[in-house]
C-alpha positions as CSV (number, residue, x, y, z in Angstrom):
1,X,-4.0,4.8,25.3
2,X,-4.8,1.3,26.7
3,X,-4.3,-1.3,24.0
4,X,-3.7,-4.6,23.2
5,X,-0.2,-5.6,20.9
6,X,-1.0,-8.3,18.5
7,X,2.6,-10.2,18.0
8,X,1.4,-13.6,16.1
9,X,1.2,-13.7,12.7
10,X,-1.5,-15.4,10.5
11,X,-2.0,-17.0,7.0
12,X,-5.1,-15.4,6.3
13,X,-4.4,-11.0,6.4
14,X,-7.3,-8.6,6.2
15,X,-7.4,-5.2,5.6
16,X,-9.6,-2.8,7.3
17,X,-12.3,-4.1,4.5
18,X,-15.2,-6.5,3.8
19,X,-15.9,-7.9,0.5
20,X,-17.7,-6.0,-2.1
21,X,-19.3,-6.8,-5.4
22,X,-16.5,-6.5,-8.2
23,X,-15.6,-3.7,-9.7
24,X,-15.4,-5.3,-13.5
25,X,-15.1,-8.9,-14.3
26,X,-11.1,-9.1,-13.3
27,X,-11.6,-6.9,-10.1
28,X,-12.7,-6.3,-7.0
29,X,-13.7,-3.4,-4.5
30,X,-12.3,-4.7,-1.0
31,X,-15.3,-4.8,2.2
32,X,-14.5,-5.0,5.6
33,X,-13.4,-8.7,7.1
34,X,-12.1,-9.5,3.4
35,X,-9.1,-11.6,3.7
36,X,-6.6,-12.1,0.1
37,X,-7.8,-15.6,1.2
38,X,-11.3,-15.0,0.9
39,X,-10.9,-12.9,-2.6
40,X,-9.6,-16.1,-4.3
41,X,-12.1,-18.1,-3.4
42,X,-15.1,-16.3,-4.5
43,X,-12.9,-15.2,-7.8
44,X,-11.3,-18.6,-8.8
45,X,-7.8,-17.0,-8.2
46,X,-5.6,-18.2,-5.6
47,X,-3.7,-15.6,-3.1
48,X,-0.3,-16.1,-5.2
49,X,-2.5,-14.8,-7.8
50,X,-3.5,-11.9,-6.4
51,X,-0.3,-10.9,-5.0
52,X,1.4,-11.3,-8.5
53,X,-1.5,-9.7,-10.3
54,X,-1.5,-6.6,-7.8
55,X,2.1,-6.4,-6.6
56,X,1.6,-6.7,-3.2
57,X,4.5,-7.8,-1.0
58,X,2.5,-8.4,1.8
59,X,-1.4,-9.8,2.5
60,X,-2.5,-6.5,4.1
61,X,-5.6,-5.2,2.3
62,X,-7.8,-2.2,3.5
63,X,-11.4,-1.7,2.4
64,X,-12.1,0.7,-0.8
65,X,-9.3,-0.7,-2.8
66,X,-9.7,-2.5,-5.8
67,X,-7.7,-5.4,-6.6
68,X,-7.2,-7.3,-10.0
69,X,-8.7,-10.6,-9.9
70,X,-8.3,-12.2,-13.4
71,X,-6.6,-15.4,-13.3
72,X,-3.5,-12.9,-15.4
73,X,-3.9,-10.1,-12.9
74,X,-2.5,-7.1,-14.4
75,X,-0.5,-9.0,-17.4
76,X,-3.4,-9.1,-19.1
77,X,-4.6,-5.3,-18.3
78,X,-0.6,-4.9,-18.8
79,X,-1.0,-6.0,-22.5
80,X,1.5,-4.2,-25.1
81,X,1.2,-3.0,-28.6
82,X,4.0,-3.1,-30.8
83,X,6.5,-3.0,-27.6
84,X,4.4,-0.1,-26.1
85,X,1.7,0.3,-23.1
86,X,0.0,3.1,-22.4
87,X,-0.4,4.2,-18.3
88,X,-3.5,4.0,-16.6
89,X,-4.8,5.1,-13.7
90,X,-3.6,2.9,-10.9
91,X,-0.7,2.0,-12.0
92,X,3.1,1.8,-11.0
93,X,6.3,1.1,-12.7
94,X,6.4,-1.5,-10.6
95,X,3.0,-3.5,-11.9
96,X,4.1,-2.6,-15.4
97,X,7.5,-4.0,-15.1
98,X,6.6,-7.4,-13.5
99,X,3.8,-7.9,-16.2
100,X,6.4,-7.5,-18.9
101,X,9.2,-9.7,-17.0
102,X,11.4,-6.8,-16.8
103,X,12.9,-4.8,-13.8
104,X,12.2,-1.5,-12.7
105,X,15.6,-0.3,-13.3
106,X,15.0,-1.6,-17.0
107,X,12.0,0.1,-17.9
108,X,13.1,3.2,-16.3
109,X,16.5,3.4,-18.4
110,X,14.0,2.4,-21.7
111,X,11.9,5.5,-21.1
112,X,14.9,7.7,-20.0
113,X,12.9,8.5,-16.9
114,X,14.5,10.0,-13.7
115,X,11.7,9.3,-11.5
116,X,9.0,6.7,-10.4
117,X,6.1,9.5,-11.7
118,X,3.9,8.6,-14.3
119,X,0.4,9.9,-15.6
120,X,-2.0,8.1,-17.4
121,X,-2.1,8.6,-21.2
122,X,1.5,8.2,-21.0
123,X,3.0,5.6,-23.4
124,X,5.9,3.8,-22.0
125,X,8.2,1.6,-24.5
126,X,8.6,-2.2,-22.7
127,X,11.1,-4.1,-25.0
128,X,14.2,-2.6,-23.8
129,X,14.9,-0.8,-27.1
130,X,15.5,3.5,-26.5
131,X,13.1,5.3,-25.2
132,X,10.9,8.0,-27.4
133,X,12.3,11.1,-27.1
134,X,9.3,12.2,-24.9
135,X,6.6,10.3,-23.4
136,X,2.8,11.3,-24.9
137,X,0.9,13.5,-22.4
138,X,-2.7,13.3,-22.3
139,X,-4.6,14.2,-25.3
140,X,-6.0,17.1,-23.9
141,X,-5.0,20.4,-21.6
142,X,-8.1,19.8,-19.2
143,X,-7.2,15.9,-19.0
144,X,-4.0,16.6,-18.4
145,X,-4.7,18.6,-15.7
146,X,-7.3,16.5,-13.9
147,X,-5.2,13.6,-14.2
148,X,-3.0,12.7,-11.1
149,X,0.4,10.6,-11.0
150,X,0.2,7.2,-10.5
151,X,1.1,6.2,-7.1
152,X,5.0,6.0,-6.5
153,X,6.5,2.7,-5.9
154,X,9.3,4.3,-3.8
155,X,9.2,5.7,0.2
156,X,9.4,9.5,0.5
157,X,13.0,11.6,1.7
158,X,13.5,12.0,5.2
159,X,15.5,11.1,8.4
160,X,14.9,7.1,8.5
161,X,15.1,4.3,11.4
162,X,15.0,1.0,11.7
163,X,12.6,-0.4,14.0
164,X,10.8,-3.3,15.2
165,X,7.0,-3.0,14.5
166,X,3.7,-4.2,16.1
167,X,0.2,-3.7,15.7
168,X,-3.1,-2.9,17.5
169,X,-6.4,-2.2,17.2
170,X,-8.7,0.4,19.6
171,X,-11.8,-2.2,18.7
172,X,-10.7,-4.1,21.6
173,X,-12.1,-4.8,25.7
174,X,-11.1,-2.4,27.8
175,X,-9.5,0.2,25.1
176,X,-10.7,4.0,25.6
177,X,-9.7,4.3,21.4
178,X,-8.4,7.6,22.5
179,X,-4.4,7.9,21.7
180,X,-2.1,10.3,23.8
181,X,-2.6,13.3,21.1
182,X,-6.5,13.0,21.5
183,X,-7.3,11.2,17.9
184,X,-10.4,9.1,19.0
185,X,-9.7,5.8,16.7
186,X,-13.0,4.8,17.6
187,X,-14.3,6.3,15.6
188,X,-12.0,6.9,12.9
189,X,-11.2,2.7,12.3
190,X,-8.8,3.1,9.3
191,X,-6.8,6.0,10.3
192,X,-3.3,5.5,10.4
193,X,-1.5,6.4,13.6
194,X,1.3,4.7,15.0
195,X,2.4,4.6,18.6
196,X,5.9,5.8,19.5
197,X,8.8,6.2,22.0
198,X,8.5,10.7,21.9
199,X,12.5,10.8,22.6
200,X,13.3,8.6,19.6
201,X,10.3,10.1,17.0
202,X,8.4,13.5,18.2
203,X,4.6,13.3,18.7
204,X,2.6,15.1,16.3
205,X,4.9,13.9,13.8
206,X,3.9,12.5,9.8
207,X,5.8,9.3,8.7
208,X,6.5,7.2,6.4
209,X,6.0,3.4,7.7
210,X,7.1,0.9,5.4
211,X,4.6,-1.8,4.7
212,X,2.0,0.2,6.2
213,X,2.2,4.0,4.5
214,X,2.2,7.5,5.7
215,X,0.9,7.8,9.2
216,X,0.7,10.3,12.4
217,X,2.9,9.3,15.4
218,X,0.1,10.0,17.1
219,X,0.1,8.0,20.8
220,X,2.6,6.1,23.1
221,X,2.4,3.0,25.1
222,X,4.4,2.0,28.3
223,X,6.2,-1.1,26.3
224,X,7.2,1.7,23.1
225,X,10.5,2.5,24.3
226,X,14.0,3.5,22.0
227,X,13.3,2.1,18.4
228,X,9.9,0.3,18.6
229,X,6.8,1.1,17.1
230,X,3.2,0.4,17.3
231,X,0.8,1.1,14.5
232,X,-2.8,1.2,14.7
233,X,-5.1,-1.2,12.4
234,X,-8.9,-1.6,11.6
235,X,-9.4,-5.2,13.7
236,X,-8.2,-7.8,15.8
237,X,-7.6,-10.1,12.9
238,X,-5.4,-7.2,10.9
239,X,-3.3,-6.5,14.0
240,X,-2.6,-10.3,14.1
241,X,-2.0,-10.8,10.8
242,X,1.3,-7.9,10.7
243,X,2.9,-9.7,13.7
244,X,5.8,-8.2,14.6
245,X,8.5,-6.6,11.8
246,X,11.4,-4.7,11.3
247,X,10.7,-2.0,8.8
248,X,12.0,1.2,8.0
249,X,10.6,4.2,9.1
250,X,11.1,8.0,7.3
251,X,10.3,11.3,9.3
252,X,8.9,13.3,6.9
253,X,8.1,16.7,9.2
C-alpha cells in the first residue's frame, strides 16, 4: 500500500482518540485528537501525572480508554486496608505495585503468585509480609464467572525479533488505505496492522509489537526489508509522535 513513514518524534502523542467527558471525577474516556498534553490541561494534572497515575511508559493513547486523572492517579484508587487491596477491574500488578512503592517481583513473591493474572475481587497483601494462603475469589459463582483477568503486564510466548519500528497512517494524500492482504484501513482507523519484510515475518501473521500490542502483519512497503517494521496508526500526528524505535517483536501464529 502507498504510504507515508512518519520518522520524527513529538512532545505532544495522541492516540487514535478525541477528548471525552470524564468518566468519574479522577478519570477520563479518551476522544479522537486527545493528546496526554491536552488531558492535563483540562484536568489540572500534568502529563508526568498521568503517566505515573496510569503506568504508561510511553505517550501513546487511543480513543475509548479511560485514564486516571486525579492529581494521585491510581495511589489513591490504589488505597490499602490493613496492608491489603482488593483488585479491580483494570488493573495490573504493575499499577498496584508502583502505587505501593514496591516492585513487581515483590508483590508477586507476597502473594505467592506464579503469574501476572489477577481477577477482581481478589485481595492482594502489599506490605511485603507472606502471602494468604489463597487469594479471595469473587463472592459469587456467576461473578466469578463473568469476571475477566486483568490485563497482563507481560508480552505473550513466541519466536521474538528485534526490529527498528516506524509508523504510518492510511489518512494521508495519495494513500489507497488498502494494505497488500486487502484490510481497507480506511475504513477501519484504529486497527492494528503492521507492515513487514514477508521473508523475515510471514504475512497473515498475529504479533505481538511491543509498545504498540497485538497486531496483523498485514501489508509490506518497498523500504520494509530484513528486520524493519512499519505499524499502522489512527493520524498523522500519532504516526509522528512513535518516531522511529527498536522494540521487540513476538510471533505468536
Amino acid at each position: 500500500m502507498k504510504k507515508q513513514i512518519m520518522a520524527l518524534t513529538a512532545t505532544a502523542v495522541i492516540g487514535g482518540g478525541a477528548f471525552g467527558t470524564a468518566a468519574s471525577a479522577s478519570s477520563y474516556t479518551i476522544q479522537s485528537g486527545d493528546t496526554l498534553w491536552s488531558i492535563s490541561q483540562k484536568t489540572g494534572t500534568t502529563v508526568d501525572q498521568l503517566k505515573s497515575a496510569n503506568g504508561l511508559s510511553s505517550n501513546m493513547i487511543y480513543a475509548g480508554e479511560t485514564l486516571q486523572t486525579s492529581g494521585s492517579g491510581n495511589k489513591a484508587a490504589a488505597a490499602s486496608s490493613n496492608g491489603t487491596y482488593t483488585v479491580k477491574a483494570g488493573d495490573t500488578l504493575y499499577k498496584i505495585a508502583t502505587a505501593h512503592g514496591i516492585s513487581v517481583d515483590s508483590l508477586k513473591a507476597a502473594n505467592g503468585l506464579s503469574s501476572n493474572m489477577i481477577y477482581p475481587g481478589e485481595q492482594l497483601s502489599t506490605n511485603g509480609s507472606a502471602a494468604p494462603a489463597k487469594a479471595a475469589a469473587p463472592a459469587q459463582a456467576s461473578t466469578q464467572a463473568a469476571a475477566e483477568p486483568a490485563q497482563q503486564s507481560s508480552a505473550p510466548q513466541g519466536k521474538t525479533l528485534s526490529v527498528t519500528a516506524t509508523a504510518y497512517t492510511a489518512d494521508c494524500a495519495g494513500c489507497s488505505g488498502i494494505t497488500a492482504t486487502g484490510i481497507d484501513l480506511r475504513n477501519a482507523p484504529n486497527k492494528k496492522v503492521i507492515a513487514v519484510d514477508p521473508n523475515v515475518i510471514p504475512l497473515g501473521s498475529r504479533v505481538y509489537v511491543e509498545g504498540y500490542g497485538e497486531a496483523i502483519a498485514g501489508d509490506t512497503g518497498g523500504a520494509i526489508k530484513g528486520n524493519k517494521i512499519d505499524l499502522h496508526v489512527p493520524n498523522n500526528d500519532a504516526a509522528y509522535s512513535w518516531g522511529v524505535r527498536t522494540v521487540n517483536v513476538t510471533i505468536l501464529d
